[in-house]
C-alpha positions as CSV (number, residue, x, y, z in Angstrom):
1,X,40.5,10.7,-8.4
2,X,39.6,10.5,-12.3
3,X,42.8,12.6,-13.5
4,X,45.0,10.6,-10.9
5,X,44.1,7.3,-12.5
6,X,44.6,8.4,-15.6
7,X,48.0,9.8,-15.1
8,X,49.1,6.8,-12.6
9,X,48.4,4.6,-15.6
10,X,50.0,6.6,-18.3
11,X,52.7,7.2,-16.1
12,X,53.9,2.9,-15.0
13,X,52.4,2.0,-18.8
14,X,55.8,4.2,-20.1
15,X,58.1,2.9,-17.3
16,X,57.3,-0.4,-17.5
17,X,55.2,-1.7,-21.4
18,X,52.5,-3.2,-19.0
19,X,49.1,-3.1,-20.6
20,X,46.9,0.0,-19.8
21,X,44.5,-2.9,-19.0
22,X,46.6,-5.1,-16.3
23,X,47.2,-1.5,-14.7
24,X,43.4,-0.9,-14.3
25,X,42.9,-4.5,-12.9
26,X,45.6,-3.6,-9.9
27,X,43.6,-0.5,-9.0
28,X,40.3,-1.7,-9.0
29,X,38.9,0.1,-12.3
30,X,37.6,-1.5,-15.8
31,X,39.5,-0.2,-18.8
32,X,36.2,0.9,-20.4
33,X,35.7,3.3,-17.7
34,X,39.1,4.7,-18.1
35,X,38.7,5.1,-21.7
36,X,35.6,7.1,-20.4
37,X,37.4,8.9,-18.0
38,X,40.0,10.1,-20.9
39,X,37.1,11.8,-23.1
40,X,36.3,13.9,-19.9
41,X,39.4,14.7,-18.7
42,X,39.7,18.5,-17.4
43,X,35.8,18.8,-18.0
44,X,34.3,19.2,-14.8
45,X,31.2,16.7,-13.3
46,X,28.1,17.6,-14.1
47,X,25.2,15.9,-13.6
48,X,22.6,15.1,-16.4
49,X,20.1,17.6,-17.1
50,X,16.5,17.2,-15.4
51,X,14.0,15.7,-17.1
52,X,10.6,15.6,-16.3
53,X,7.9,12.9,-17.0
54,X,5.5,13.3,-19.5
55,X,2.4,11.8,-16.8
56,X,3.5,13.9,-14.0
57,X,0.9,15.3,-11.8
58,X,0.2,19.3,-12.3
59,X,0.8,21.5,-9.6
60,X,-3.2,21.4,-8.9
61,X,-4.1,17.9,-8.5
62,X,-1.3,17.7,-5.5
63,X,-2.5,20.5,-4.1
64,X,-6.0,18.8,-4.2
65,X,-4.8,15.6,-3.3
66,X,-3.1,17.5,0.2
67,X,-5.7,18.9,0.7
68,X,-8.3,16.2,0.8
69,X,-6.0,13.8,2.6
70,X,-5.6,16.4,5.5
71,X,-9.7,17.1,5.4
72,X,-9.6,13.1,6.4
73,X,-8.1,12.4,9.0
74,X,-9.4,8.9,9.5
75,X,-8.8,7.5,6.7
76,X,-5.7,6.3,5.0
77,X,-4.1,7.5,1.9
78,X,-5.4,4.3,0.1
79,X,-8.8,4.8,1.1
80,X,-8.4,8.6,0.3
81,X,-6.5,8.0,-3.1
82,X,-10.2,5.6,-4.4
83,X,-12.2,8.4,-2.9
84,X,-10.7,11.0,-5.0
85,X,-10.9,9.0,-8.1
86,X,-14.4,8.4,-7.4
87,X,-15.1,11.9,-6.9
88,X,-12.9,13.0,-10.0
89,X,-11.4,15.0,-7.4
90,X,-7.5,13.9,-8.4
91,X,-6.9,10.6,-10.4
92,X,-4.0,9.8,-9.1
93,X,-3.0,5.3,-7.7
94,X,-2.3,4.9,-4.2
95,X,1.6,4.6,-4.4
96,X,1.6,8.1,-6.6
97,X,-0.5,9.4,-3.4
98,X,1.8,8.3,-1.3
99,X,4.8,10.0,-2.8
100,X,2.9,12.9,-2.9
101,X,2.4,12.7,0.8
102,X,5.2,11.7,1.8
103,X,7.1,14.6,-0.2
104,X,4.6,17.0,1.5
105,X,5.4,15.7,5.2
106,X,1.8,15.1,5.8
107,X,1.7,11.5,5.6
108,X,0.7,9.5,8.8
109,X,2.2,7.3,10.7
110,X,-0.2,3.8,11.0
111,X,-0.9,2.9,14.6
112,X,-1.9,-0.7,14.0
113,X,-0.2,-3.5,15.6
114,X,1.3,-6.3,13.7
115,X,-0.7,-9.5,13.7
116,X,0.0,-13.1,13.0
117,X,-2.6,-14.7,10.4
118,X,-3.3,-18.6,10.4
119,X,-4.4,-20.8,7.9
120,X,-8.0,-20.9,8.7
121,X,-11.3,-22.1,6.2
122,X,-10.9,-21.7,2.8
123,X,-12.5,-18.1,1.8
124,X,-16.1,-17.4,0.3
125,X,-16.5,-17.0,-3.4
126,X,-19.8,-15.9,-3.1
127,X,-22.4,-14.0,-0.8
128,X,-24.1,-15.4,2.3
129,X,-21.8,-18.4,2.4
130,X,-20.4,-17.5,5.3
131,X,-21.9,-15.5,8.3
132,X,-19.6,-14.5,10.8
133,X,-21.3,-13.3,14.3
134,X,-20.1,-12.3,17.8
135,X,-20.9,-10.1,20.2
136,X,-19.0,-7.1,21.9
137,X,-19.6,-5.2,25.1
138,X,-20.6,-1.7,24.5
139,X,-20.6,1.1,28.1
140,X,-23.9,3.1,27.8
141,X,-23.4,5.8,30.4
142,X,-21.3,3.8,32.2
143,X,-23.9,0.6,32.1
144,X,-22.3,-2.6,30.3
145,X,-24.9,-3.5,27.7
146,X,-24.4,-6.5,24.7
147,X,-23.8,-5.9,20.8
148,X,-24.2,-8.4,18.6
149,X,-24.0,-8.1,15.0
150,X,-23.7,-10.8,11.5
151,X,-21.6,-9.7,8.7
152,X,-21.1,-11.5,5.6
153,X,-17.7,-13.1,5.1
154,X,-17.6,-12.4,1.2
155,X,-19.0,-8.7,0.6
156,X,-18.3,-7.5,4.9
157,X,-21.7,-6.4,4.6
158,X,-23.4,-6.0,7.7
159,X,-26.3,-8.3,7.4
160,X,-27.9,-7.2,10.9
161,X,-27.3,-5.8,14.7
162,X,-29.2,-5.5,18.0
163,X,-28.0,-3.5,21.1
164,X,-29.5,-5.4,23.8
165,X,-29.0,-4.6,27.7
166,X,-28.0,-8.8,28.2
167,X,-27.1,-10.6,25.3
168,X,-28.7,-13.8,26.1
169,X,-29.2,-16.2,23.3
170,X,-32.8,-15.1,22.9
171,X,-30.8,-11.9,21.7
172,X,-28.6,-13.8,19.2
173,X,-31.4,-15.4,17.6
174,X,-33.5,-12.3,17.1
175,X,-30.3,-10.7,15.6
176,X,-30.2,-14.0,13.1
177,X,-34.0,-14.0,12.7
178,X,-33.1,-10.5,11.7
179,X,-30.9,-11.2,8.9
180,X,-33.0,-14.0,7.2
181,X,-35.8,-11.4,7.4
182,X,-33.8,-9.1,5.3
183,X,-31.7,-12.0,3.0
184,X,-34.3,-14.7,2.7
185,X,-32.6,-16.6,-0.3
186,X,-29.3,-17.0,2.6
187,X,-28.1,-20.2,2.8
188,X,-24.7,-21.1,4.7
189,X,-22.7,-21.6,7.4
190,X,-22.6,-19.1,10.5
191,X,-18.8,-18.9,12.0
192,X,-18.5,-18.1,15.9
193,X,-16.8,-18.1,18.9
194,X,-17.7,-20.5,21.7
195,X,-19.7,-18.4,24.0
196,X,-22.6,-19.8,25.6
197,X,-25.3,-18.1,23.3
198,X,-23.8,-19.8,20.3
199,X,-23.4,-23.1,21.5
200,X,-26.5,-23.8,23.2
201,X,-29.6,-26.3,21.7
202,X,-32.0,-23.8,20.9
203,X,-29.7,-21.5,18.7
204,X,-28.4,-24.5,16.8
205,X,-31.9,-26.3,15.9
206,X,-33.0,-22.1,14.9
207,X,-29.9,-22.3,12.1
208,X,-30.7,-25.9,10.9
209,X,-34.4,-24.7,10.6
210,X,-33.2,-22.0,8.2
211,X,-30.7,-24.4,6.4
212,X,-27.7,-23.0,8.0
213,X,-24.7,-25.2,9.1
214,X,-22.9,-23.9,12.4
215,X,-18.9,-23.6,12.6
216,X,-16.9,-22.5,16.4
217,X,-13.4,-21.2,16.0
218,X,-10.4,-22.2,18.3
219,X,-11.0,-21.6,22.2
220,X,-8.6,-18.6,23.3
221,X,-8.1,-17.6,19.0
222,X,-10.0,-14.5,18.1
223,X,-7.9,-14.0,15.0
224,X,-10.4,-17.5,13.6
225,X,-13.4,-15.2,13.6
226,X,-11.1,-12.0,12.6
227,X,-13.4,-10.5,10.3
228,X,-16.1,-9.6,12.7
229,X,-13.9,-8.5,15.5
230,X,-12.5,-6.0,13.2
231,X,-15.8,-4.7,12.0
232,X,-16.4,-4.5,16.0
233,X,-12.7,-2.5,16.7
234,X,-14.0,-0.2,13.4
235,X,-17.0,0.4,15.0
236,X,-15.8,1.8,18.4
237,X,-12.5,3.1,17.4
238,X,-14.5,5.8,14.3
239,X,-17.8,6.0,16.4
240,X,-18.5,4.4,19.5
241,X,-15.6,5.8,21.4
242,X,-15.9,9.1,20.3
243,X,-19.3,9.4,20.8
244,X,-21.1,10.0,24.9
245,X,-24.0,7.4,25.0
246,X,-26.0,9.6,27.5
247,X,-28.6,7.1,27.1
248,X,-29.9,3.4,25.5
249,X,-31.9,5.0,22.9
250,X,-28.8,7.2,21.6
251,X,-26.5,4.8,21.7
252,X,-28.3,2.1,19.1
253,X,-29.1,5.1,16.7
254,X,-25.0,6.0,16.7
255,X,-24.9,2.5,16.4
256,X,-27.1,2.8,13.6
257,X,-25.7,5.8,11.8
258,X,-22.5,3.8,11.3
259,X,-23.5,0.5,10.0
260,X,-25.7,2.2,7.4
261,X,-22.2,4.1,6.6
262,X,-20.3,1.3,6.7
263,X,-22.4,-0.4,4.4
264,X,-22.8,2.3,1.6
265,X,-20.5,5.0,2.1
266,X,-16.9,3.5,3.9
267,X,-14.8,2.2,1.6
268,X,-13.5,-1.2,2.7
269,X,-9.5,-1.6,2.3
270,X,-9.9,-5.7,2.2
271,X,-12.5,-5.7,-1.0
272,X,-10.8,-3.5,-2.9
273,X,-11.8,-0.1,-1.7
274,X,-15.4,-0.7,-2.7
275,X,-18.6,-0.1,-0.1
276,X,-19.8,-3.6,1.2
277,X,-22.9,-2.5,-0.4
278,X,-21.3,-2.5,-3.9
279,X,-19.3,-6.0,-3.7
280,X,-22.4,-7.9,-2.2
281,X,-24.3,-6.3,-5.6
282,X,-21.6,-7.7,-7.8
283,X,-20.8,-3.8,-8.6
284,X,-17.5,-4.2,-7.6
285,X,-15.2,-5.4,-11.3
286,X,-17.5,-2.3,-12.5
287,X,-16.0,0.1,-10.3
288,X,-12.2,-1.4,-10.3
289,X,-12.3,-1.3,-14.2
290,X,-13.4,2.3,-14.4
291,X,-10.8,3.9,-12.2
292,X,-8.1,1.8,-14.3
293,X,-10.2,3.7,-17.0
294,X,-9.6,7.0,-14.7
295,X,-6.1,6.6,-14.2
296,X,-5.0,6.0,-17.9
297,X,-7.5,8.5,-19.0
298,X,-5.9,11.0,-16.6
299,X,-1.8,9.8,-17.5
300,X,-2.7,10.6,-21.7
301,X,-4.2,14.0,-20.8
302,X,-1.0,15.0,-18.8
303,X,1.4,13.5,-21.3
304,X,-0.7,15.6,-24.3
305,X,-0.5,18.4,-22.0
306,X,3.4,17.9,-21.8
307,X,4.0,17.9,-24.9
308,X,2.2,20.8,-25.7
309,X,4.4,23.1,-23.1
310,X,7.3,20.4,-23.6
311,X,8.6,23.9,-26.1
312,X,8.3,26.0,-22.9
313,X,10.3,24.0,-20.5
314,X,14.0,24.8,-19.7
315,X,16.4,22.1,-18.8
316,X,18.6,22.5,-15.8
317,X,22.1,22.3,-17.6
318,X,23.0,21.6,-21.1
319,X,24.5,18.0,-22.2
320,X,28.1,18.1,-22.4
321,X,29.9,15.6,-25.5
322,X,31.4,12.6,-23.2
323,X,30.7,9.0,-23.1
324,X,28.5,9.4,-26.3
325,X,30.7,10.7,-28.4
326,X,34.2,9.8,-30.3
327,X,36.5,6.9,-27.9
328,X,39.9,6.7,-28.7
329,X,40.5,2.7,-29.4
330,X,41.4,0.6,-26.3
331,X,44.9,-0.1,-25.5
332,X,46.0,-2.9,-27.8
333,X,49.4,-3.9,-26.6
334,X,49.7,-7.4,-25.6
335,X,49.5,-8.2,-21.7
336,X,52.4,-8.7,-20.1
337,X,53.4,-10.6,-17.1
338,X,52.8,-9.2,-13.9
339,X,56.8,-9.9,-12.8
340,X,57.8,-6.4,-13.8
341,X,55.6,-4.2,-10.7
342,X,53.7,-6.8,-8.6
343,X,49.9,-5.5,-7.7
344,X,50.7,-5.0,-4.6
345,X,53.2,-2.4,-4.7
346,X,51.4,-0.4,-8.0
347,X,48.4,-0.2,-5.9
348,X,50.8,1.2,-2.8
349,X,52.1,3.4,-5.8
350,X,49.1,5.0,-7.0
351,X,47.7,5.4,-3.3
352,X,51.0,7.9,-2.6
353,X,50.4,9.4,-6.0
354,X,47.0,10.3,-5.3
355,X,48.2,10.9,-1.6
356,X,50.9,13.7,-2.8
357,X,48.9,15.1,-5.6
């Protein structure tokens, strides 16, 4: 294609004192690019010689970071990517994960279903502003029995929980009781659904006692209160449904076992991959500025340590003189008309050219 141009254009310039540049127009080329293509002419295309970043990851952090996203099955490679860094296992951000994933073929696929956010209240700034509560039915050796659980709407920490085998409003208000017991200083409003334990007299006058204002979400619009049904779908999907409640007793200590994990060990993907525990302690800028420390701590020593071997590396091909060297000038001759070889017909003539050559 390059050497027909070029000859295509040579050849109608001599017949017929057009300009090199009126001949390009017809044929769909700049003239700078066939100036371009007339330094390389009879060389053959090569590509431009690999060359590596000076940050890249060494051979052993992707290794590591394989390995520990494979050891986890349940989590995500954002949630694994923080836990690394917090482990000085690899120190490596989420998209550079990712790519190492992906090029790997190891990478999950997500599972979750797309959802449709509103424009509900205006978000905490602080802890224990807002409460959320709910309660979820949990099968205990085939008996239905009643969760019901607070977490706070700034940090996600869970601020209480109660298995009980009814879930009667006497139930809901031992499970708030619960978390003033534990957060005394709380004051704020608690955000529900409109189930008959959260609307009735008795539960109200309890949260007015305790200076609590009470909010209920949209009838039939779970997404309103969307923060503690997805602390409830964590729950069973990583614990509850994996687990055989043989009895009442078993199933409140699995129950248990992962709040206290959810609260101090789980990362949490909407606070920033911090534990709840962390961002209701005001721990979490702490933690966010150190791993930037990590990361750019961790992209100097591989950049030292490439240009320490940078000596030892080979490139793939060498650079051939082209584009950056000597151009001959750009045709100067002054534009003619296009009467002579209408554009039409020199673009059916350089299609045949290129056609017979």
């Amino acid at each position: 294609m390059r050497e027909d141009a070029i000859a295509f254009v040579d050849t109608w310039k001599a017949k017929t004192g057009i300009a090199a540049k009126v001949l390009c127009q017809w044929i769909g080329i700049s003239a700078s690019k066939l100036c371009v293509w007339r330094t390389r002419s009879g060389m053959p295309t090569v590509h431009a010689p690999f060359s590596p970043r000076e940050d890249c990851l060494p051979k052993e952090e992707i290794d590591a970071i394989v390995e520990f996203y494979l050891e986890h099955p349940g989590d995500g490679y954002r949630r694994c990517a923080y836990m690394m860094l917090d482990q000085n296992i690899a120190c490596a951000s989420p998209s550079t994960v990712y790519a190492v994933l992906k090029r790997a073929g190891v990478l999950r696929q997500r599972h979750g279903k797309p959802g449709s956010k509103g424009k509900g209240f205006h978000q905490p700034s602080a802890p224990h502003h807002h409460w959320h509560t709910d309660i979820t039915h949990v099968k205990v050796c085939g008996i239905p029995a009643n969760l019901c659980s607070i977490i706070d709407g700034y940090s996600r920490y869970c601020v209480a929980h109660q298995l009980s085998r009814n879930g009667e409003a006497l139930d809901v208000e031992v499970v708030f009781l619960q978390g003033i017991e534990r957060f005394p200083e709380a004051k704020g409003r608690v955000i529900s659904d409109n189930g008959k334990q959260f609307v009735c007299k008795e539960y109200r006058q309890l949260l007015t006692m305790h200076g609590f204002t009470y909010c209920n979400t949209s009838p039939y619009y779970p997404q309103s209160n969307g923060k503690q049904e997805r602390f409830h779908e964590s729950m069973k999907s990583e614990s509850i449904n994996q687990k055989h409640l043989v009895d009442f007793e078993y199933a409140q200590k699995v129950i248990d076992d992962y709040v206290d994990n959810y609260n101090n060990v789980r990362l949490h993907s909407a606070i920033g991959y911090v534990t709840p525990h962390e961002m209701l302690n005001g721990r979490a800028p702490a933690i966010q500025a150190e791993r930037s420390q990590k990361l750019k701590e961790a992209r100097e020593r591989r950049r030292l340590a490439f240009l320490k071997n940078k000596g030892r590396l080979s490139t793939h091909c060498e650079t051939e003189d082209g584009s950056a060297g000597e151009q001959p000038p750009r045709d100067s001759s002054a534009t003619t008309t296009a009467s002579t070889v209408p554009a039409g017909k020199a673009a059916g003539v350089f299609k045949a050219a290129v056609c017979a050559g």
